[in-house]
C-alpha positions, -999 to +999 in steps of 0.1 A: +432-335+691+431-335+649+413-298+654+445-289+675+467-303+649+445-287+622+447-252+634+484-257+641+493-264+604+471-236+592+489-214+618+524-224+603+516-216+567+503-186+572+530-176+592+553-190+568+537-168+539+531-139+556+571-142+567+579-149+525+554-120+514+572-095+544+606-109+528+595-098+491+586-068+499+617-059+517+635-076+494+618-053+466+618-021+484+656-026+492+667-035+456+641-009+439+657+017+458+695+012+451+682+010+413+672+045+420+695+061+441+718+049+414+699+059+385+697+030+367+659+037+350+664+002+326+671-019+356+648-007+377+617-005+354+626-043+341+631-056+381+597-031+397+574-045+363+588-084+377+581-077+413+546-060+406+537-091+379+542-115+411+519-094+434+541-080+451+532-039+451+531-010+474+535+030+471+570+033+472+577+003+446+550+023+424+566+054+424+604+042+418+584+023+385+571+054+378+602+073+380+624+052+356+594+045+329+593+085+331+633+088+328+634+066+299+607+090+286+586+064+281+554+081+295+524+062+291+536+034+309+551+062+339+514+069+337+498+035+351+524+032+381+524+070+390+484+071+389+487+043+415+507+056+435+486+091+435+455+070+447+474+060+478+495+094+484+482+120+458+520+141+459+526+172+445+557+154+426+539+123+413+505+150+402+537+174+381+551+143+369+511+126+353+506+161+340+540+166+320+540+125+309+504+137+293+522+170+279+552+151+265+527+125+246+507+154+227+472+146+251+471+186+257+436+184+265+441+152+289+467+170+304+444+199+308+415+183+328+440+162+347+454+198+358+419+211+364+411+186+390+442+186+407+458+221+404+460+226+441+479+201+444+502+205+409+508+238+419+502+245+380+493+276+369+460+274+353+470+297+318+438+284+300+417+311+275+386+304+258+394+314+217+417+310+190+449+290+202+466+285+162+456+291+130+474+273+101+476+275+061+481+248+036+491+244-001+493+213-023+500+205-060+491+167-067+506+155-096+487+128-120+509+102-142+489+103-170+478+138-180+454+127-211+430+113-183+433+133-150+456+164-148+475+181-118+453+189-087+465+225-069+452+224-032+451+252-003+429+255+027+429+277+057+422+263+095+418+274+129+418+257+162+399+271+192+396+260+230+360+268+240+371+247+272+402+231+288+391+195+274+377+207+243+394+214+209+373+227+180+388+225+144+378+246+111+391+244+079+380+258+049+396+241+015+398+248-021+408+222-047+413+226-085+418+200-112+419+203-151+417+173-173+413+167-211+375+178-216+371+205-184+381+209-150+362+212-119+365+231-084+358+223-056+350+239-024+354+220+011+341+229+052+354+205+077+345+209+112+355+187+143+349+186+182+379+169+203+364+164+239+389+144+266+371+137+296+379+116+328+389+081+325+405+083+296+375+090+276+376+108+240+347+119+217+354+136+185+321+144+163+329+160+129+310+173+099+324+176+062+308+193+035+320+195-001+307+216-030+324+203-065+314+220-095+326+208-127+323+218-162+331+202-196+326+203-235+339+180-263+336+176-303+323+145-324+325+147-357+314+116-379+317+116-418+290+092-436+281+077-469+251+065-477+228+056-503+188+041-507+176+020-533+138+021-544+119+006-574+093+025-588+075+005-623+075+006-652+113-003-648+125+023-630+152+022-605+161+049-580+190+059-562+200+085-539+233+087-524+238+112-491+276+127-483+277+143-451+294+156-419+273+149-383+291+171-356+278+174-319+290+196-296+285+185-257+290+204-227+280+194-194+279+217-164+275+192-130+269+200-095+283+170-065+268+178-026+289+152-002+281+157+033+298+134+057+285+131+095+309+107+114+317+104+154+349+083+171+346+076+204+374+057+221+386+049+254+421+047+267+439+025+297+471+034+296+492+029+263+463+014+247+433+031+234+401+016+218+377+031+200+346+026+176+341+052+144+305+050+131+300+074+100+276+080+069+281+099+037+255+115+014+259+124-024+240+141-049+254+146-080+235+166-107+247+173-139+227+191-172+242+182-207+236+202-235+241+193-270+239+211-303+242+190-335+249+203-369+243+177-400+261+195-438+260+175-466+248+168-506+220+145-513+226+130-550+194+119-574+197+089-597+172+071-619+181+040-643+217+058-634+210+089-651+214+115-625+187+137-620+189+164-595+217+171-567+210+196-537+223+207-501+214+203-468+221+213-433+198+206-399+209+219-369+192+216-331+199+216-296+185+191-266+192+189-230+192+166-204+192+165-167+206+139-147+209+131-113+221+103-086+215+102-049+236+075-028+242+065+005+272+048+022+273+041+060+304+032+075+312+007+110+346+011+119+366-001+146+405+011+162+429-001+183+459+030+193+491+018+213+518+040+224+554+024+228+591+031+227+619+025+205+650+035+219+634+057+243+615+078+216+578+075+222+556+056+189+518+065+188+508+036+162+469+034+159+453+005+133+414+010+120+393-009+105+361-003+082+335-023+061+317+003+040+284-005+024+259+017+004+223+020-004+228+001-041+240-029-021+279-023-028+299-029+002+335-033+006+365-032+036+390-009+044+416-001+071+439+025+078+474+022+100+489+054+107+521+061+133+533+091+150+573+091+155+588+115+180+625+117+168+629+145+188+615+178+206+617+192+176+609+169+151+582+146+150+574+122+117+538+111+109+532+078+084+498+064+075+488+036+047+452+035+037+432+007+017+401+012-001+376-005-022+355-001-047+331+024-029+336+062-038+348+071-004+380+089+010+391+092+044+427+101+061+446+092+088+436+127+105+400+123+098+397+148+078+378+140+040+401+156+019+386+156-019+357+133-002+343+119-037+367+102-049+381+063-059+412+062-045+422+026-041+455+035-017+472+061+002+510+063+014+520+092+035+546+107+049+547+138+069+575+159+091+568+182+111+592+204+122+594+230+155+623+256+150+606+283+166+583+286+196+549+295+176+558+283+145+557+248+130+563+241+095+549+207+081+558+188+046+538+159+035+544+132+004+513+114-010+514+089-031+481+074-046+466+051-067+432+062-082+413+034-097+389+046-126+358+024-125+348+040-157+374+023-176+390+006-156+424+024-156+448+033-127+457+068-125+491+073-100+493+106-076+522+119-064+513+149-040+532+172-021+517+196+007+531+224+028+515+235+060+523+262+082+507+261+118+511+294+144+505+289+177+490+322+190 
């Protein structure tokens, strides 16, 4: 009789839920879809997100979520709902409206392999070419606050961008820098290469390789002006004194060589909005630098015994010695990102926040981090802003990745970029730096204010 009773009770609540659960999701399915025959994307993301957050979920539900995300152009989150729906009903509509979310976000090359996989059922043309897609030009002038230490830096460099495949992007750029300060200036000659590889899953892998060549050159003048003179007693009584009046000038100059080659590799995963990723990298620097100097020493050598003077003649020595120097360091880098992609206002945010801890083979180490955002005002304008923080390690990195000037102490880095699209294949960019450069050497803060100008053309 209590097994009867037993069985009867469990009967009744599971009838009881399954009736509640059949209720919610008619409930949901009938309330989603006035939401969306009305068009009302706000109400209807808000109410599907609710009904999904208390297990309640199905295709249709899914793809109404998907819908208004997408309408509100807020794509990666259109992305999670329309991806579930595709694994139940893979549509030609829901496959159109993943690849275009991917499109409007800037993951080309996501976009790409998504559409390489499913083009039969995107119906998508597949328009891919393997060689150059754009080529692009850049030129700088930094400006230092404090031209008796560091003067202006003029900067240009030339890139391309290649697609040897649909989910791979291969970047080249070739740079040229040029600084004068008080004693010289130096040049400097930069190669910068990087692979961007999206694959399934949200997976990304981006090696790259920097190489700088700076050569600097230099000469100064001391002059010193000394008076001396030596006392000896020789006996019977007699006391001798010469006195020396002369000019010591050297004349330095010293030519110097930097290598810097930078190896690093990001590697990042993404689920939705949010992307993590890990950035190991190490830097090597040898600096060599030869300094010559030639010394010249004019001046009269005066005679004196018991104060009578006695004989007075001139004298110059002149010579030359050199010196090589050099220093060989390492620094390795452990690095560590977190990239979210929101809305404000409907206008899609991709804000990414890195951190670092830097160490070298001399046992420095130090931490660093980076937070850099992408703002799409609109089609045609987009805004990029990044903040870097440094140590005391000579080490420079940007929000791109790319290791402009790579030997360097800049302490901090503001920038602000916009990027414009007026035409169809062309794409202006303008970009404010401003920097503060501490000088270990003597411990003064130099102040940068940069201004770049990039053209891109998309061939």
């Amino acid at each position: 009789m209590r097994t009867i009773v037993f069985l009867l009770v469990v009967f009744a609540y599971t009838t009881s839920a399954y009736a509640q659960r059949k209720y919610s999701v008619v409930y949901a399915d009938s309330a989603s879809n006035s939401l969306f025959l009305k068009a009302k994307w706000k109400q209807l993301s808000v109410f599907g997100t609710k009904e999904v957050n208390n297990n309640v979920d199905f295709f249709d539900l899914d793809y109404r979520i998907g819908m208004a995300y997408y309408n509100r152009k807020m794509y990666a989150l259109s992305e999670q709902y329309f991806k579930k729906a595709f694994a139940v009903y893979p549509t030609n509509d829901i496959a159109k409206h993943i690849y275009y979310g991917l499109i409007f976000r800037g993951l080309f090359s996501e976009a790409a392999v998504f559409n390489e996989q499913y083009q039969k059922i995107t119906e998508i043309k597949n328009i891919f070419t393997k060689g150059t897609e754009s080529i692009y030009s850049d030129v700088g002038l930094r400006y230092s606050s404090d031209k008796t230490l560091e003067g202006n830096m003029l900067y240009t460099d030339f890139g391309r961008i290649s697609k040897p495949a649909q989910n791979i992007a291969l970047l080249q750029s070739i740079y040229f820098l040029h600084q004068t300060y008080p004693s010289g200036n130096y040049k400097q000659m930069e190669y910068f290469i990087s692979r961007d590889a999206y694959y399934k899953n949200g997976w990304y892998l981006n090696p790259s390789l920097h190489y700088a060549l700076t050569l600097t050159s230099g000469a100064s003048n001391v002059a010193d002006t000394y008076a001396n003179s030596v006392n000896s007693f020789i006996p019977p009584n007699r006391n001798i004194t010469v006195f020396n009046n002369g000019i010591y000038t050297q004349k330095f100059s010293f030519p110097g060589m930097t290598h810097s080659l930078n190896l690093a590799y990001s590697i990042s995963k993404r689920n939705g909005p949010l992307t993590f990723g890990i950035e190991p990298a190490l830097q090597a620097i040898l600096n060599t630098t030869k300094i010559n100097v030639n010394y010249v020493d004019t001046g009269i050598s005066d005679s004196f015994i018991n104060r009578v003077h006695i004989l007075s003649y001139p004298y110059k020595l002149q010579g030359a010695s050199t010196k090589d120097t050099g220093t060989f360091s390492m620094i390795g880098q452990i690095g560590a990102s977190i990239n979210y992609i929101w809305q404000i206002n409907g206008a899609p945010l991709s804000s990414k926040l890195s951190g670092y801890y830097l160490f070298d083979n001399k046992g420095t180490n130090t931490a660093a981090w980076n937070f850099y955002t992408l703002v799409k005002t609109s089609t045609n304008c987009w805004l990029h802003l990044s903040y870097t923080y440094k140590g005391n390690l000579p080490w420079a990195f940007n929000a791109d990745g790319q290791y402009f000037n790579t030997y360097n102490t800049i302490n901090s880095r503001t920038g602000i970029t916009m990027q414009l699209f007026p035409l169809k294949r062309f794409s202006p960019m303008l970009t404010y730096q401003y920097e503060q450069d501490q000088r270990y050497s003597d411990n003064k803060t130099l102040i940068y204010n940069s201004f770049y100008f990039t053209l891109k053309y998309k061939l």
